[in-house]
TORPA-4810 file (N, C-alpha, C, O; in nm, 3 decimals):
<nodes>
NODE_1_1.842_-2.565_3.802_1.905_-2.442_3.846_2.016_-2.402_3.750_2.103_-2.479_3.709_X
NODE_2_2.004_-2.265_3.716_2.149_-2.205_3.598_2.242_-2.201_3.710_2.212_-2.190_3.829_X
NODE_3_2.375_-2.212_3.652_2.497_-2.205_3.684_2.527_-2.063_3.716_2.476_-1.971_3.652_X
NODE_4_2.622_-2.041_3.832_2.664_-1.900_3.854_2.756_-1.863_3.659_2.841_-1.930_3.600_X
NODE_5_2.688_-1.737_3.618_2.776_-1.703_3.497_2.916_-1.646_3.473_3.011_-1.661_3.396_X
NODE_6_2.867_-1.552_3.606_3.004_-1.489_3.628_3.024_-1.520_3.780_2.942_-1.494_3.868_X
NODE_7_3.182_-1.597_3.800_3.233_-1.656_3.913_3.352_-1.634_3.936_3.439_-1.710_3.892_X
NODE_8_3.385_-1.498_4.028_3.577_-1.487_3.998_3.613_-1.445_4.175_3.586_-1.351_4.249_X
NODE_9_3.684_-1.564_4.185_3.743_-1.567_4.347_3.865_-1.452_4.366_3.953_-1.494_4.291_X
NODE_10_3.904_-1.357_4.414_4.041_-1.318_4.412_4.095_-1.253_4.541_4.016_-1.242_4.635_X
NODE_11_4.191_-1.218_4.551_4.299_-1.210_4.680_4.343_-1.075_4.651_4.415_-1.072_4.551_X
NODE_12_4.317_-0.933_4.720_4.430_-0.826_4.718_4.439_-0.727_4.820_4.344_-0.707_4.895_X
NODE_13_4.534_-0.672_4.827_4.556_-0.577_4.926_4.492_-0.456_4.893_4.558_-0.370_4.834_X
NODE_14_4.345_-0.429_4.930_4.338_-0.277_4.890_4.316_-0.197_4.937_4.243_-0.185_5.036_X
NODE_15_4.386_-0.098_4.864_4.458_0.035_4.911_4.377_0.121_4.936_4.348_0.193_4.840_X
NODE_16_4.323_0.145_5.042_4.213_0.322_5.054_4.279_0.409_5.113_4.358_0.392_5.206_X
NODE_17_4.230_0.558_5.033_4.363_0.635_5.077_4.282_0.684_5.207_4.162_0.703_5.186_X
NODE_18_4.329_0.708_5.341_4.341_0.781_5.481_4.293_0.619_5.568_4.254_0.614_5.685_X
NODE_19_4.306_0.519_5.489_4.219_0.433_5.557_4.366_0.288_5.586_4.363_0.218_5.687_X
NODE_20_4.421_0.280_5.533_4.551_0.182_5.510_4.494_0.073_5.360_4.440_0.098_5.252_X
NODE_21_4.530_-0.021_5.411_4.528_-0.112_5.391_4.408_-0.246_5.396_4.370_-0.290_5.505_X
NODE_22_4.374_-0.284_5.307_4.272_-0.378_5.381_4.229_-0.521_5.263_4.157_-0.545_5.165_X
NODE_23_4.348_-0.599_5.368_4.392_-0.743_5.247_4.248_-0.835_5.267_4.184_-0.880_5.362_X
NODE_24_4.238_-0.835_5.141_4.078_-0.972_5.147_4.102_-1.038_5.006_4.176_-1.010_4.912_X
NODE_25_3.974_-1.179_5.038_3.954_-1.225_4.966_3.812_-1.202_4.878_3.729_-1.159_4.959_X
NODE_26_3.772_-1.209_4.789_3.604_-1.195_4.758_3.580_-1.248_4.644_3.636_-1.215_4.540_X
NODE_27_3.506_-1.322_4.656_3.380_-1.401_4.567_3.275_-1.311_4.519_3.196_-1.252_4.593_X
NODE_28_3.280_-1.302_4.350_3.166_-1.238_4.343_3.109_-1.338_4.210_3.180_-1.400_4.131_X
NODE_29_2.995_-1.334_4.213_2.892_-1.432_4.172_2.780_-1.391_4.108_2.686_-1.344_4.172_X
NODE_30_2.778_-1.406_3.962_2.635_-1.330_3.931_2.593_-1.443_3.789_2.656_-1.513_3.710_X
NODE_31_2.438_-1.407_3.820_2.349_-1.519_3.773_2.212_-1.481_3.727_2.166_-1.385_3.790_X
NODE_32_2.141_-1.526_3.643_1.994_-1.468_3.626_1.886_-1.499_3.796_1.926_-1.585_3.874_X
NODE_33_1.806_-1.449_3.815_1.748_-1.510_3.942_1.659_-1.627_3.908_1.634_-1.631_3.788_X
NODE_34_1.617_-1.702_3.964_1.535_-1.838_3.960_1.467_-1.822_4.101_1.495_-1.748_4.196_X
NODE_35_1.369_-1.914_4.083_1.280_-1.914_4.197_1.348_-2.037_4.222_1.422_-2.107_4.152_X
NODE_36_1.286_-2.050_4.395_1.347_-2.191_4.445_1.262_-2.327_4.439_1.295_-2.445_4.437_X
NODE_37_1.114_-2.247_4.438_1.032_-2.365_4.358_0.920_-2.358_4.254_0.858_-2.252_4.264_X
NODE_38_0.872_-2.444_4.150_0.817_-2.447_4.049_0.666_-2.384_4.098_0.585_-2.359_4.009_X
NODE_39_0.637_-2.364_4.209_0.483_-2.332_4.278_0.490_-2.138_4.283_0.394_-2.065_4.258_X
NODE_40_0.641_-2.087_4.325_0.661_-2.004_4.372_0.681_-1.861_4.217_0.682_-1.739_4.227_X
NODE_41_0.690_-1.923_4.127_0.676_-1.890_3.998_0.533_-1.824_3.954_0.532_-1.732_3.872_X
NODE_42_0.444_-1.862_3.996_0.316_-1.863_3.975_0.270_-1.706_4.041_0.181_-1.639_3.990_X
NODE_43_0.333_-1.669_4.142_0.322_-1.564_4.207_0.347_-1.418_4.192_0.320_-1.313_4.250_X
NODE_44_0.400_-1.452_4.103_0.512_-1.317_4.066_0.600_-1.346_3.994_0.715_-1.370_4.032_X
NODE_45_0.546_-1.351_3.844_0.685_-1.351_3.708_0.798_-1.246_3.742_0.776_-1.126_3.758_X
NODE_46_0.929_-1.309_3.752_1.057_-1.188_3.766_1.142_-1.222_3.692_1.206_-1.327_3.688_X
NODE_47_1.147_-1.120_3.623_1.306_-1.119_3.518_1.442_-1.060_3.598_1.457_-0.938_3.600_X
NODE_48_1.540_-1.145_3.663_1.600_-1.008_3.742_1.728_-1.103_3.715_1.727_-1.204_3.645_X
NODE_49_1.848_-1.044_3.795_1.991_-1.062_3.809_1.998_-1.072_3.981_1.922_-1.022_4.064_X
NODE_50_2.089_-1.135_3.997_2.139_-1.207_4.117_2.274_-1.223_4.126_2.342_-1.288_4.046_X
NODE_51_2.333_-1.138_4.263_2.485_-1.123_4.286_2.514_-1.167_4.416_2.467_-1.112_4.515_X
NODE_52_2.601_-1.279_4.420_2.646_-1.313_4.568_2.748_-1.258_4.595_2.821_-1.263_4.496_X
NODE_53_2.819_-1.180_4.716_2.936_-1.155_4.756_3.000_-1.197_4.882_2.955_-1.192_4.997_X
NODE_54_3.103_-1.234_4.843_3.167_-1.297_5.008_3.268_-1.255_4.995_3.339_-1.278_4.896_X
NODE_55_3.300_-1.180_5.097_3.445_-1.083_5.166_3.438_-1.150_5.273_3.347_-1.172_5.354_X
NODE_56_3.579_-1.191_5.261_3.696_-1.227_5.376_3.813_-1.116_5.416_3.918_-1.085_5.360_X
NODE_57_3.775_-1.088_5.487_3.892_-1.017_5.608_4.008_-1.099_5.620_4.000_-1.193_5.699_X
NODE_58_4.128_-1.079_5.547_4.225_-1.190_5.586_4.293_-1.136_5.714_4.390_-1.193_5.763_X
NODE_59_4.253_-1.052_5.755_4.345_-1.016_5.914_4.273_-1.131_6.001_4.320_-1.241_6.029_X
NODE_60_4.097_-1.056_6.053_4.049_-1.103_6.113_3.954_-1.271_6.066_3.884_-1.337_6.141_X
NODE_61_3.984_-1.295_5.933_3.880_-1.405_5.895_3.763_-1.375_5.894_3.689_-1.462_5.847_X
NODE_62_3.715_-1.281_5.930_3.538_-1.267_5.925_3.482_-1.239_5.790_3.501_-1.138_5.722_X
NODE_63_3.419_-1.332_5.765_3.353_-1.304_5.661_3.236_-1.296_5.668_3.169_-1.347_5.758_X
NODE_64_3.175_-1.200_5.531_3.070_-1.127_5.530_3.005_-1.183_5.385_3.089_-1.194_5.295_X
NODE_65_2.886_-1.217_5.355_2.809_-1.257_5.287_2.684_-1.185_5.252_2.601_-1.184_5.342_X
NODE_66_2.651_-1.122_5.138_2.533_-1.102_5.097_2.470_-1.086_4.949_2.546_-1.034_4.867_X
NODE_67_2.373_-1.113_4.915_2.317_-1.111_4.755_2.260_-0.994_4.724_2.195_-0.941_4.815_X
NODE_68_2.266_-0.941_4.624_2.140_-0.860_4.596_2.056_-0.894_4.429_2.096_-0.953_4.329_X
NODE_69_1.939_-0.830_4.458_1.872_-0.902_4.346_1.812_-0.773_4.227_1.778_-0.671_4.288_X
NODE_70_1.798_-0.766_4.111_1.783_-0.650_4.074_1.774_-0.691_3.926_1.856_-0.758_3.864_X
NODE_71_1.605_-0.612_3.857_1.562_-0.669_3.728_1.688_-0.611_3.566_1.698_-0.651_3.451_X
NODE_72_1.782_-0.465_3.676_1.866_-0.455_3.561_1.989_-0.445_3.557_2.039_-0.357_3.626_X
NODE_73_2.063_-0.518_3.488_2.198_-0.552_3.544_2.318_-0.437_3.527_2.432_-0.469_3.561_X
NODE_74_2.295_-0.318_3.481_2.401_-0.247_3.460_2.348_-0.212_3.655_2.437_-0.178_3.734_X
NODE_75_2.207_-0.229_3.703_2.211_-0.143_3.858_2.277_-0.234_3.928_2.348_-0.195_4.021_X
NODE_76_2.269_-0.345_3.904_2.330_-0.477_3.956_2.471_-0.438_3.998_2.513_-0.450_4.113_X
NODE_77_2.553_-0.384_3.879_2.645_-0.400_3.911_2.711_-0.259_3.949_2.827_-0.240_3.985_X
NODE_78_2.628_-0.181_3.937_2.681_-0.047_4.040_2.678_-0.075_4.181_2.768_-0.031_4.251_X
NODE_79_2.598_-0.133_4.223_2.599_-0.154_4.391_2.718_-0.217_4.449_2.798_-0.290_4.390_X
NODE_80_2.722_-0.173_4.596_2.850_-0.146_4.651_2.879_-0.357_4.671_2.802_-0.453_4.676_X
NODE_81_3.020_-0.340_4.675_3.034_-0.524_4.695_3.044_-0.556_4.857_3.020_-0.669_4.897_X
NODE_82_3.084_-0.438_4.956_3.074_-0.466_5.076_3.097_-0.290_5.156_3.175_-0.198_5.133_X
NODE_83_2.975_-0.309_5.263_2.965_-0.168_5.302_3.077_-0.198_5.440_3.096_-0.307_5.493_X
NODE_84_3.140_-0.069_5.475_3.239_-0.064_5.576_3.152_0.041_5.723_3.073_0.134_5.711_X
NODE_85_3.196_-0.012_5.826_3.128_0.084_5.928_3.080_0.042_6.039_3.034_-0.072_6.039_X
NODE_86_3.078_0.125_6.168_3.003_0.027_6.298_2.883_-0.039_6.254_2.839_-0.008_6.144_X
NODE_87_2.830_-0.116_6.318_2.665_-0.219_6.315_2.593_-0.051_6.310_2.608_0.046_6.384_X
NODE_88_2.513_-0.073_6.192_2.414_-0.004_6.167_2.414_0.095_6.077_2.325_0.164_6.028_X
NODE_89_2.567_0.087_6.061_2.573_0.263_5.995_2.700_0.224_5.868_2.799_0.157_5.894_X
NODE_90_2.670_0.283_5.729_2.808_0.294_5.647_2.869_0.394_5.650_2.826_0.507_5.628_X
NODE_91_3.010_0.353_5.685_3.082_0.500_5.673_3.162_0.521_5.456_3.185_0.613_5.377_X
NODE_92_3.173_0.376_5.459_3.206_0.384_5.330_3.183_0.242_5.266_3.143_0.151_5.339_X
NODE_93_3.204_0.221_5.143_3.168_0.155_5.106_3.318_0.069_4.958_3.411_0.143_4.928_X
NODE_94_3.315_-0.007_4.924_3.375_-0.108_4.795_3.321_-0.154_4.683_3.249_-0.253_4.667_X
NODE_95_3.361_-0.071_4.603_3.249_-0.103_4.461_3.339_-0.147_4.329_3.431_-0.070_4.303_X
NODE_96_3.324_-0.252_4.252_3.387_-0.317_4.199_3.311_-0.245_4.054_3.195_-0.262_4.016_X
NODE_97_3.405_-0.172_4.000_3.430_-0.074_3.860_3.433_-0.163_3.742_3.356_-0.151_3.647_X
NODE_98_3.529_-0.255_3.751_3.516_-0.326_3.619_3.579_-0.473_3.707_3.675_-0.505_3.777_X
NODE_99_3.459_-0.530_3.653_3.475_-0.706_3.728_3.553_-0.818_3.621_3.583_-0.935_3.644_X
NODE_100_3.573_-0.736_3.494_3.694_-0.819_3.432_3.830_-0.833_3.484_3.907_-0.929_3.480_X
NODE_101_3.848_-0.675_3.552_3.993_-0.694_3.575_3.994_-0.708_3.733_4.110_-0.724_3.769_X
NODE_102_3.935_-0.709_3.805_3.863_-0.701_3.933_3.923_-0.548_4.013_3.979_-0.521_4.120_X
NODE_103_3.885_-0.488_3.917_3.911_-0.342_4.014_3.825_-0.306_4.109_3.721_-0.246_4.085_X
NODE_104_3.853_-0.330_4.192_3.798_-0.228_4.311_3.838_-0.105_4.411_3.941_-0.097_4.479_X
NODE_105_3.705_0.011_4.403_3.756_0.124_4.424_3.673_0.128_4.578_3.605_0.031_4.611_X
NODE_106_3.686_0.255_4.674_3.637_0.258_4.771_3.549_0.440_4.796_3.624_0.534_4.817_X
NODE_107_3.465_0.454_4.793_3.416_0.591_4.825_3.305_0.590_4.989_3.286_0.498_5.070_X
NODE_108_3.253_0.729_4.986_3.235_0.733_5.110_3.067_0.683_5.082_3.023_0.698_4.968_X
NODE_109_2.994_0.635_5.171_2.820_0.613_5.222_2.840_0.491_5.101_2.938_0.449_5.039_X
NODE_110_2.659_0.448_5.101_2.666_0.356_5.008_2.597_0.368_4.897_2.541_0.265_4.859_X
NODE_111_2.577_0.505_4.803_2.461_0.460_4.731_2.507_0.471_4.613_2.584_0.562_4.582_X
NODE_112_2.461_0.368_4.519_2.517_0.302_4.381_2.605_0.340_4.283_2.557_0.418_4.201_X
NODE_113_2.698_0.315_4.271_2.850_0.376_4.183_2.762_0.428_4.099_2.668_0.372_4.044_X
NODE_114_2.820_0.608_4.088_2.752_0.706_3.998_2.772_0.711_3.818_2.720_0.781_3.732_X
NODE_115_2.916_0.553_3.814_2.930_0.566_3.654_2.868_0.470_3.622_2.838_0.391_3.712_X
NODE_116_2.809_0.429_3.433_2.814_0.304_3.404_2.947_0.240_3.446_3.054_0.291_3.480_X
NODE_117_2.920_0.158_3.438_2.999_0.009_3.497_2.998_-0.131_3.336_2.887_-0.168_3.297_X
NODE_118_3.081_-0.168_3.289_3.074_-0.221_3.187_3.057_-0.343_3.251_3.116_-0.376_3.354_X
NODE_119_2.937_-0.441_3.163_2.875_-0.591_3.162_3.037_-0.639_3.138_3.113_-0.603_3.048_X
NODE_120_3.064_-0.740_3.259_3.151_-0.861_3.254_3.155_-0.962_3.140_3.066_-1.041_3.112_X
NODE_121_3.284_-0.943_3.073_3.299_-1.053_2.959_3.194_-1.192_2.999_3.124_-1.209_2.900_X
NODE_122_3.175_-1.249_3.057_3.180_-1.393_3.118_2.993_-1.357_3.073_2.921_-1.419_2.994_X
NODE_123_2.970_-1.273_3.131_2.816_-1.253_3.086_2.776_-1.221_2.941_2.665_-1.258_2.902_X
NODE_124_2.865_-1.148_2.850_2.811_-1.086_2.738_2.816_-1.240_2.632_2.762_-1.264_2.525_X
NODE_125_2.894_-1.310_2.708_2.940_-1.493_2.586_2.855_-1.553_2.605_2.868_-1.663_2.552_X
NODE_126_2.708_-1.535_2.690_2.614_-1.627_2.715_2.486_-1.590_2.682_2.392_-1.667_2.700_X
</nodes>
């Protein structure tokens, strides 16, 4: 199994404007994809990218976990890092702009940050 390439834990208060405040932690994690077994290969050759995200709510502790998988990594990394909203529905969404410096911005629904997004140092050294 490859190693997560890009792995950056961080802590901040961020700021959405009409919305307050909203202090977390998040893990974001990105990696080429691998199959989980040598049989499952055989099925379907995939060249793709693989992103784990885990947001912590430091108010409430709840954390939220999910991957997405995707053959090209600039789409990889337009997608949102955690959608906001009752069960079922996004009202807005957190999309991480440049994952060197860990900026993250917040807009409304969820569908894929409309700029390029620049490849993470940590990926372009490998």
């Amino acid at each position: 199994m490859s190693e997560w390439r890009y792995d950056h834990t961080f802590v901040s208060d961020f700021r959405e404007s009409n919305r307050g405040v909203r202090p977390a932690r998040v893990t974001v994690a990105i990696k080429p994809f691998e199959w989980l077994r040598e049989s499952d290969v055989k099925l379907k050759p995939v060249d793709a990218w693989m992103r784990l995200v885990i947001w912590e709510n430091l108010i409430s502790h709840q954390r939220t976990y999910h991957a997405n998988i995707n053959p090209d990594l600039p789409g990889l990394l337009q997608a949102n890092l955690q959608p906001f909203g009752p069960s079922g529905q996004v009202d807005f969404s957190a999309y991480m702009i440049d994952y060197d410096a860990h900026k993250v911005v917040f807009k409304d629904g969820d569908d894929p940050w409309p700029d390029p997004i620049a490849i993470p140092t940590d990926l372009l050294s490998q």
